[in-house]
Structure formats: C-alpha cells, structure tokens
C-alpha positions in Angstrom: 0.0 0.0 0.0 0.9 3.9 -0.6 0.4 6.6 1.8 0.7 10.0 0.5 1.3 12.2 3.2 1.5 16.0 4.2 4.6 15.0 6.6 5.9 11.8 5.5 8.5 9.8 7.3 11.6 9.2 4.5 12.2 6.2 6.6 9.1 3.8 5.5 10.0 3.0 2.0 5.3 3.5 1.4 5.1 7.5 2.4 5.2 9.8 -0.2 5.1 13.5 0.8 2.7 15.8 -1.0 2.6 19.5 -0.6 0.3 20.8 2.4 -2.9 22.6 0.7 -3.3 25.9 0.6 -5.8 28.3 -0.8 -2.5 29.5 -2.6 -2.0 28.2 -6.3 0.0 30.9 -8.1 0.8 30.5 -11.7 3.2 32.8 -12.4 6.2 34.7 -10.2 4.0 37.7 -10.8 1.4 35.9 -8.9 3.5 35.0 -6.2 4.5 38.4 -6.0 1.1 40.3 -6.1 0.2 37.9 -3.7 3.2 39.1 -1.2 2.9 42.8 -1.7 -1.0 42.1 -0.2 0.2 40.0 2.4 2.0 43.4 2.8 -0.4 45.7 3.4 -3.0 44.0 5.4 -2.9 45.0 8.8 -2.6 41.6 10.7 -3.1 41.7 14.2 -1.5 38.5 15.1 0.9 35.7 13.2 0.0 31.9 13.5 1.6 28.9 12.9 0.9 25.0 12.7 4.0 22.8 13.3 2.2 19.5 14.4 3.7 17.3 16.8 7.3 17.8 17.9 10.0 15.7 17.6 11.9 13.7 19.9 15.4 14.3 18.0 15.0 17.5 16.6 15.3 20.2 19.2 17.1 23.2 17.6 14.2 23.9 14.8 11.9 26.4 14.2 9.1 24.0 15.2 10.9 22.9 18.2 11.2 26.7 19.1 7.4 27.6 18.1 6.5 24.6 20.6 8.2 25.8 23.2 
C-alpha cells in the first residue's frame, strides 16, 4: 500500500510526501509576488503557525522553538 502524506517519514519505503494545501495556487512569479505585496499591506493583528507534533530528535528547529 501507498500513503501520501502532508509529513511523510523518508524512513518507511510507502510515504510519499505531498505538498500541504493551501488556498494559494499561483501560476506565475507575478502571482507570487502580487500575492506578497497584499500579504504586505493588510494589517494583521496576530501571526500563526501550525508545526504539528514535535519531535523527539529534533530540538534546535523552528518548530521545536514555536512549541516551546
């Protein structure tokens, strides 16, 4: 069996990662980056951020630091 996966684990030979989806499809670099200059300008009161689960060997990444 395959599993396709938004985190796959590169160590069972049956997980295939597939990009996580977003309402984000751009088709162009001019997409991308009419799409960051609006980012931009909207006033956003607060930043978010889903990292999962944490991991037991990995302590000095950005998700390990969000976590904490």
């Amino acid at each position: 069996m395959t599993v396709l996966a938004v985190e796959a684990n590169p160590w069972k030979g049956i997980n295939f990662g597939v990009p996580f989806p977003s309402h984000l499809h751009p088709t162009s670099d001019a997409h991308v980056l009419r799409w960051q200059d609006r980012m931009r300008r909207r006033d956003r009161r607060w930043l978010w951020a889903f990292t999962g689960a944490p991991r037991l060997r990995s302590t000095k990444t950005v998700r390990a630091q969000i976590i904490e």
